[in-house]
FIKOLZA-1660 file (N, C-alpha, C; in steps of 0.1 Angstrom, whole numbers, plus 5000, padded with zeros to 4 digits):
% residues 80
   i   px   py   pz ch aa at
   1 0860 8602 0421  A  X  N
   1 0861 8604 0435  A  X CA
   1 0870 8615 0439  A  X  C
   2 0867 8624 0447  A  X  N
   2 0875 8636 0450  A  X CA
   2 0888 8630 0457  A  X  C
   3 0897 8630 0454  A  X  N
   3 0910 8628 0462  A  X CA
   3 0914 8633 0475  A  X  C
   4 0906 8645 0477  A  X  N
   4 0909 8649 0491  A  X CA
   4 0903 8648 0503  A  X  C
   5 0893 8637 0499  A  X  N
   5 0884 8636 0512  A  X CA
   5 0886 8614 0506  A  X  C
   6 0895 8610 0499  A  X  N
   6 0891 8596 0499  A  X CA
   6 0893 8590 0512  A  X  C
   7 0907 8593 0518  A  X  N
   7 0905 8585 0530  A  X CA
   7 0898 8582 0539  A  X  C
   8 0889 8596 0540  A  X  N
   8 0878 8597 0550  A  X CA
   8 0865 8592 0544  A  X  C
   9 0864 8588 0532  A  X  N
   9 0855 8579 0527  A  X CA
   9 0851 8561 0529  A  X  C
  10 0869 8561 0530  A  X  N
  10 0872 8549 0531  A  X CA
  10 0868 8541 0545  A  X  C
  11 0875 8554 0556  A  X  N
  11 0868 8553 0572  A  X CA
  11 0855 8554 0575  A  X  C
  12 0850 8567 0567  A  X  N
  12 0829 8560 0571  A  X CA
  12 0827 8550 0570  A  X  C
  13 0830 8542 0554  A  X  N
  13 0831 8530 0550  A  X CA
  13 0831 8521 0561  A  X  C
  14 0842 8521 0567  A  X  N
  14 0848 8509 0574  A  X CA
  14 0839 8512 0590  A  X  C
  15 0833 8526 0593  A  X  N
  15 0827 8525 0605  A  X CA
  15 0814 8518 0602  A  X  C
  16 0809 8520 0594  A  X  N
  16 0794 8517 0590  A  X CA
  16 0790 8501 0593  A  X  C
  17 0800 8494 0580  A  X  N
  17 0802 8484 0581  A  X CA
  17 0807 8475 0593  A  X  C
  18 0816 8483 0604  A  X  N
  18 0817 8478 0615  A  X CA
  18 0805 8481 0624  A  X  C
  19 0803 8486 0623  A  X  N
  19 0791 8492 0634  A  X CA
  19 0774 8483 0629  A  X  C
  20 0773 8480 0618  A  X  N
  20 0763 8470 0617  A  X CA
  20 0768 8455 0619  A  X  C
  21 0782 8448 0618  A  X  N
  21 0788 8440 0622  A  X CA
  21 0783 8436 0641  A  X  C
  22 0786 8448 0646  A  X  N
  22 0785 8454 0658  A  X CA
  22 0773 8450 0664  A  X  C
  23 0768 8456 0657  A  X  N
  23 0750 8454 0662  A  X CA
  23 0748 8437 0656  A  X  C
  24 0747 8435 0647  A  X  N
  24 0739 8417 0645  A  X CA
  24 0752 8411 0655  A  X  C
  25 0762 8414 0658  A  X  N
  25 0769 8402 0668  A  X CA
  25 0764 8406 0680  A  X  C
  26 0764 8417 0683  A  X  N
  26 0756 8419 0701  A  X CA
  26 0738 8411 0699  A  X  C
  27 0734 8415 0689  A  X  N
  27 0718 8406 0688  A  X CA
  27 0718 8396 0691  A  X  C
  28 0730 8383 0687  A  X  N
  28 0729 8371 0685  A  X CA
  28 0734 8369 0698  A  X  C
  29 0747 8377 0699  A  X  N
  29 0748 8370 0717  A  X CA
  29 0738 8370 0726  A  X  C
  30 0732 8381 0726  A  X  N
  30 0719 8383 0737  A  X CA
  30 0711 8373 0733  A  X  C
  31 0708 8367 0721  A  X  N
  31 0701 8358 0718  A  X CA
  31 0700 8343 0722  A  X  C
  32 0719 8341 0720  A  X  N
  32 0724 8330 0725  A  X CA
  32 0719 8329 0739  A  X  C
  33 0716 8334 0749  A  X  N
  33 0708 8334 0761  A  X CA
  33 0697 8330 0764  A  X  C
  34 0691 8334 0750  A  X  N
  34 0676 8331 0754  A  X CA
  34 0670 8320 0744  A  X  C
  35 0680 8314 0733  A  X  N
  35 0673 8304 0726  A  X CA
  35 0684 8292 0731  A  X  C
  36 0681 8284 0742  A  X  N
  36 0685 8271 0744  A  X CA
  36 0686 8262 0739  A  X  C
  37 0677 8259 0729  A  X  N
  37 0675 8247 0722  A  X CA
  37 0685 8251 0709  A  X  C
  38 0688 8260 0702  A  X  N
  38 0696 8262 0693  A  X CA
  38 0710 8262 0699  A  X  C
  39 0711 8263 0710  A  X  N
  39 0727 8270 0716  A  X CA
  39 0731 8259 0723  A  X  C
  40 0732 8241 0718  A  X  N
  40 0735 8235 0730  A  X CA
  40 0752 8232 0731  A  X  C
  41 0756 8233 0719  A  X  N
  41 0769 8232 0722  A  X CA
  41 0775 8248 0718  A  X  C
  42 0768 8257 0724  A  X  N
  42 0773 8273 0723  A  X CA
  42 0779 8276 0709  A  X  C
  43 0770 8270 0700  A  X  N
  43 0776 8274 0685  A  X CA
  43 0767 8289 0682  A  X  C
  44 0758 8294 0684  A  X  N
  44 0758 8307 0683  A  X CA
  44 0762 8318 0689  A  X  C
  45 0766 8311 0703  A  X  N
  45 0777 8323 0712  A  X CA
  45 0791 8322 0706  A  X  C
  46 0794 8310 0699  A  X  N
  46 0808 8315 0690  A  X CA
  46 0807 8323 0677  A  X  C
  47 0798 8321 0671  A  X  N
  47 0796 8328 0660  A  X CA
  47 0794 8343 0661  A  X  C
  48 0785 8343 0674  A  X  N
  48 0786 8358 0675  A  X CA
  48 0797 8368 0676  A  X  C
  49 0801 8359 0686  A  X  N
  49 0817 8367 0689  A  X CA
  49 0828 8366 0676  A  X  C
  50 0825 8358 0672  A  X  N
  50 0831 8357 0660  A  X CA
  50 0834 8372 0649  A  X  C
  51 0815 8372 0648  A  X  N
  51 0809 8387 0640  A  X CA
  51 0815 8395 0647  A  X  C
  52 0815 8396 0660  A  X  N
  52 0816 8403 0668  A  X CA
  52 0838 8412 0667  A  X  C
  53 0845 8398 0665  A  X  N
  53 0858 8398 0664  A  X CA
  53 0863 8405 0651  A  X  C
  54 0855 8396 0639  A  X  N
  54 0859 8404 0627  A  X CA
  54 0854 8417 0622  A  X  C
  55 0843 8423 0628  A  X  N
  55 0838 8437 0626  A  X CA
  55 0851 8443 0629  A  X  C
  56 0853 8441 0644  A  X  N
  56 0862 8451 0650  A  X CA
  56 0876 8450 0641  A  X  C
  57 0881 8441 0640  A  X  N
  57 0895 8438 0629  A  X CA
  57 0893 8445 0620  A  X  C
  58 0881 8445 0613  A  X  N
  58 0880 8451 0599  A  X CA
  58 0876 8466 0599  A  X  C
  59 0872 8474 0615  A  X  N
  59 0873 8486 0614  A  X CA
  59 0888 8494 0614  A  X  C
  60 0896 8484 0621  A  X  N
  60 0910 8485 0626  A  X CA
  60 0914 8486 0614  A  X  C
  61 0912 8482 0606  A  X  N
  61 0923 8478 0592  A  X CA
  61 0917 8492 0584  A  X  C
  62 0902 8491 0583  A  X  N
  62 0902 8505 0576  A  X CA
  62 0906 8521 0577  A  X  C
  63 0903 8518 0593  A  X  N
  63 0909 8533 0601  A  X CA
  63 0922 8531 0597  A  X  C
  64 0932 8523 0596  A  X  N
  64 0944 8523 0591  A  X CA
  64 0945 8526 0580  A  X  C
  65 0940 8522 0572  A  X  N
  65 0940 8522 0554  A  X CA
  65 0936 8539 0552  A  X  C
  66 0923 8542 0558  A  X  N
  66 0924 8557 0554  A  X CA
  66 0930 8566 0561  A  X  C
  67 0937 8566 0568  A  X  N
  67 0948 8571 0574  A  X CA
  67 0961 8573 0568  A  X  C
  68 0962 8559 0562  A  X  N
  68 0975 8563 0554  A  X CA
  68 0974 8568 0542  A  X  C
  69 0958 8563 0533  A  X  N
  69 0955 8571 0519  A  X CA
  69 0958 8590 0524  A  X  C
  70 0953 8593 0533  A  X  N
  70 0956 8605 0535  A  X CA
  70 0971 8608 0543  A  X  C
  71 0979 8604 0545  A  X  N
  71 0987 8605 0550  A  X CA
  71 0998 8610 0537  A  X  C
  72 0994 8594 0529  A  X  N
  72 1002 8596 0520  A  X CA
  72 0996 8609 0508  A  X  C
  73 0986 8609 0506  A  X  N
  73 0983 8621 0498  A  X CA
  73 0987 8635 0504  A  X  C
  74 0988 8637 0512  A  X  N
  74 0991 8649 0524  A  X CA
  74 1010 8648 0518  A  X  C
  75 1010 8639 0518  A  X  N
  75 1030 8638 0518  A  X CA
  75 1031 8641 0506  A  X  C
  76 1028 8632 0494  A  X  N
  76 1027 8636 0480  A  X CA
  76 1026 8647 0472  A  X  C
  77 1017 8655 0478  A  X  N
  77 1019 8671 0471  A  X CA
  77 1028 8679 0482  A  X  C
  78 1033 8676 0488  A  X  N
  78 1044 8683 0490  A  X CA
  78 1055 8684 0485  A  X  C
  79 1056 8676 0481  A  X  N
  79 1074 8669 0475  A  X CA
  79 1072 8668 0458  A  X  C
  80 1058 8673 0455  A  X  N
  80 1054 8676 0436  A  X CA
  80 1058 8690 0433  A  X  C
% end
């Protein structure tokens, strides 16, 4: 893996995976609307939001993670 582009590997990574997170939790909400008989006690409008909560966490954490892999690689050859 080239070292100078990992972090930014790491953040496509983490958008991709957020952004399909993204989309099947927005599906299921809109869904939760329209299938009644499955949604009586709103167990797929939690779930959604659920997908919906941990996408977003988990883009948050990676935009941080490759941020700092490059941060720190950026700092490191300076001080070599």
């Amino acid at each position: 893996m080239n070292q100078r582009h990992e972090g930014q590997q790491m953040t496509n990574m983490c958008k991709w995976m957020a952004s399909v997170g993204l989309t099947v939790g927005t599906a299921l909400f809109l869904l939760s609307f329209i299938a009644n008989a499955y949604n009586k006690d709103f167990f797929l409008t939690i779930v959604s939001l659920g997908i919906i909560g941990a996408s977003m966490v988990m883009f948050g954490f990676g935009l941080f993670m490759g941020l700092l892999m490059e941060t720190y690689r950026r700092d490191s050859t300076k001080h070599v």
